[in-house]
N, C-alpha and C positions, 0 to 999 in steps of 0.2 A: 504494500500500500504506500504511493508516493505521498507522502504530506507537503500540503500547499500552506504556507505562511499565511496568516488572517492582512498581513499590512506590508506592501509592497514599499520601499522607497525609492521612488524612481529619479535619478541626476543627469544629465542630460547636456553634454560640453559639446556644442559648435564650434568645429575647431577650425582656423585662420590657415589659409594658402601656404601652404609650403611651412606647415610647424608639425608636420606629421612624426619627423625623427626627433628632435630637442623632445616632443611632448612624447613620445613613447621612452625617451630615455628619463624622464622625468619619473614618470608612473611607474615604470619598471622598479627604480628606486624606493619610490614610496612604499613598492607591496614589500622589497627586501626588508624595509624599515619596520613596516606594521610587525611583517612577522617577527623582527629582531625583538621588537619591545615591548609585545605582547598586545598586539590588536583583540578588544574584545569579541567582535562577531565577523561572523564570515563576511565576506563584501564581495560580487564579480564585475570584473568591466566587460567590455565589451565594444569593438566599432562596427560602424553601418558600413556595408559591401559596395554602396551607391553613392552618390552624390544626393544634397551634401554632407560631407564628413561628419561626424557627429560621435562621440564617446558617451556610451549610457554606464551609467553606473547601478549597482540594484544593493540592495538591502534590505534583510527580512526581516519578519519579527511574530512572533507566534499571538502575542498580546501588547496593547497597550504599555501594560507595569512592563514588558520585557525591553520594551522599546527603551525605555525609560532607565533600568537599568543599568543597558547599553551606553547611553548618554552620558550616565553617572561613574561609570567605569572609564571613559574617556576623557571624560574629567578627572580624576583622579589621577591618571597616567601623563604625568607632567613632561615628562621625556620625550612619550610618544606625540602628543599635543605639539609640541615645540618644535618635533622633526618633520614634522606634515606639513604647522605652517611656514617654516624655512623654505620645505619644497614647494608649499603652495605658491609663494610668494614669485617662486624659480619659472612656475608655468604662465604668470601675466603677460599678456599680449600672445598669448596663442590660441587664448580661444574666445568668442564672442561670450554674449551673458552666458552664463549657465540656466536654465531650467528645472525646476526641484518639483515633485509631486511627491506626494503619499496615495499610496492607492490601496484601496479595499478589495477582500477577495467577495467575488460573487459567484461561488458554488452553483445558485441556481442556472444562469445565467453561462456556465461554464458544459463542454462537455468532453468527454472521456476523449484517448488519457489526459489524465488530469499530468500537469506539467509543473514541477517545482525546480524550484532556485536552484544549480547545479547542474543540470541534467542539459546535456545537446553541449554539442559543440559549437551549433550554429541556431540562434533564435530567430523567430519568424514571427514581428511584432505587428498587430497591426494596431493605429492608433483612430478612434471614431469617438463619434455621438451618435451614430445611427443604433435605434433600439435593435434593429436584424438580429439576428443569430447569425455567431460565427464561428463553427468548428474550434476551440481552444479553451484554454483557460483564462477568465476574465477579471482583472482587476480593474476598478471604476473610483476615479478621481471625483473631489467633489462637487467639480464644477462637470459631472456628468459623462467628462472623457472616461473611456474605454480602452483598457489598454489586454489586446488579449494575445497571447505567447502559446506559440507552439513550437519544437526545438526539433534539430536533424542532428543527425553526426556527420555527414554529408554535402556539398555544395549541392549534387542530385538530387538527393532529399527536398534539400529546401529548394531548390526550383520549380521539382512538381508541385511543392505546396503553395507558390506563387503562382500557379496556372489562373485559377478561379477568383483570386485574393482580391480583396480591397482594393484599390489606386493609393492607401494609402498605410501599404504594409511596407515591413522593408525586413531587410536578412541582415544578421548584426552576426560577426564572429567573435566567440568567447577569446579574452588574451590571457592567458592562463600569468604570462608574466605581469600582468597589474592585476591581477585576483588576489583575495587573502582566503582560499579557499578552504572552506569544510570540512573533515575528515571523509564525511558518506562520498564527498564530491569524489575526493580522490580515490578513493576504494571505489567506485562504478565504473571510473576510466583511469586508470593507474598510468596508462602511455600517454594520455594526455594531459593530465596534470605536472609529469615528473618528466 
């Protein structure tokens, strides 16, 4: 049985013409750092396949209090606080605003397989407000956006599953080097992770 996280965080970096290296050497460091100083929850990044470039970042959270927690843990971790925002400070001018949502899960609303945080090499997003049904799992922002994922291990994969799709889906490739990945993540794809 996959478990879907009750609260998505969804981050979302527009990234600037020609900052694709400096910004992946950037990130790359960051995940060495989290995990050197003990990052408290899993995090994945991920970029879009398409134009325009875009870095989503996700974070889960089973509940509210856990969310919060997380938060609180991060706060505490003075080291790691401090070496994010040095690097954060490293990525200015590479990427346009950033975009932040929280999004909810809507089981009903979702359909089999159900698709959690970790899984696929390759995600298959689509983002609406149309009420429609759409083959995936759905999280929904609270200004109505819909954000529903469904994952390949495959570029073929996810191309058939772009035949029918939205106008407004896209294929994001996991970057296992700016992840702070999960123990489950790693153990489901061991080659891929390591």
């Amino acid at each position: 049985m996959v478990e879907v996280l009750v609260i998505l965080q969804i981050y979302r970096e527009p990234l600037r013409p020609a900052s694709e290296q400096a910004y992946d050497a950037i990130e790359a460091e960051m995940a060495r750092v989290a995990a050197q100083l003990g990052c408290p929850n899993p995090y994945l990044g991920a970029e879009s396949l398409g134009d325009p470039k875009e870095v989503w970042w996700f974070n889960g959270y089973e509940t509210t209090e856990k969310q919060q927690e997380v938060y609180a843990a991060y706060a505490k971790n003075t080291r790691l606080m401090a070496a994010l925002q040095e690097l954060s400070v490293r990525k200015q001018g590479l990427t346009f605003a950033p975009i932040e949502v929280f999004a909810s899960y809507r089981p009903e609303l979702s359909a089999s397989p159900a698709w959690a945080l970790g899984e696929g090499r390759l995600l298959i997003v689509t983002m609406t407000t149309n009420p429609s049904h759409v083959d995936g799992t759905v999280f929904e922002a609270p200004d109505g956006t819909r954000f529903i994922f469904r994952s390949a291990q495959t570029r073929e994969q996810a191309d058939a599953l772009l035949e029918d799709a939205d106008p407004d889906t896209r294929i994001l490739a996991v970057r296992p080097s700016w992840s702070f990945p999960a123990l489950e993540w790693v153990t489901a794809d061991p080659d891929f992770w390591t």
